[in-house]
N, C-alpha and C positions, 0 to 999 in steps of 0.2 A: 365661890363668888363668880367666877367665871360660866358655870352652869346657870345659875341663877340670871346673868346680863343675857346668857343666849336662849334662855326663856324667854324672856324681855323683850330679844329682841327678831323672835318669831311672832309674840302677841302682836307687837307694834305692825310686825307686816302684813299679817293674816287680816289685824281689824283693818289697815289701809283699805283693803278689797273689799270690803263691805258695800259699797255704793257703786263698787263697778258691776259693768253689766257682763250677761253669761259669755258673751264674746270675749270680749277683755280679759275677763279673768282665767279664761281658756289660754290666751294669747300670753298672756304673763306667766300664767303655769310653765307652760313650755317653754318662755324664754327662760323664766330663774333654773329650771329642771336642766336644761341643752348648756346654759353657760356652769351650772354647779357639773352636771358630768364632763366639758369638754376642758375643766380646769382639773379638774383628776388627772385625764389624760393626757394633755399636757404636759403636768407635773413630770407627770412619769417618762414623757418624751420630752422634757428640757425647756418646755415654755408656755407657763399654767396661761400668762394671759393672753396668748393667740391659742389656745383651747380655750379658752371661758369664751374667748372673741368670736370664733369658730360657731364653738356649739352654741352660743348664745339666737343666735342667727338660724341656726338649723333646729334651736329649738323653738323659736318664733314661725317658722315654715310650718312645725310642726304641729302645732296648737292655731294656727289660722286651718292648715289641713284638716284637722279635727273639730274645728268649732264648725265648718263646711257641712264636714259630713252630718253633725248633730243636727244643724240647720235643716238640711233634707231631709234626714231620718222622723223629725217631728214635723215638717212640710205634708211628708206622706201619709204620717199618722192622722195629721190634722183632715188630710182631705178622705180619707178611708172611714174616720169618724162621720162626716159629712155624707158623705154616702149611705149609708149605715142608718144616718136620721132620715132621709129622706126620702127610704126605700119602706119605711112604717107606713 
């Protein structure tokens, strides 16, 4: 039963992100990823929720960092594609 509700209750969050955009849901990756690893550790140093608090945070740094980099990475491509057309 208990496998079954945490099935349940991955669908329920996975479809939430459906409508968000590729920012966003970069942004929330990293938040759920930063507070799910900084509540392990935590754990294990004596206080799961200033680790989920912690990494929660550092994994929002971390997913706006990366949603950045993706940003220019297809910025560059986009403008190299342009180039490329207009050199025919």
């Amino acid at each position: 039963m208990k496998r079954i509700l945490s099935l349940l209750a991955v669908f329920l969050i996975v479809s939430g992100c459906a409508g968000m955009s590729d920012s966003q849901r970069r942004m929330a990756g990293g938040t759920a990823g930063g507070a799910a690893t900084g509540a392990i550790i935590g754990a294990i140093a004596g206080n799961a929720g200033m680790g989920a608090a912690i990494g929660a945070g550092a994994g929002l740094l971390g997913g706006y960092l990366y949603d950045q980099h993706k940003k220019s990475e297809q910025a560059a491509y986009q403008q190299g594609y342009q180039q490329g057309q207009q050199s025919r």
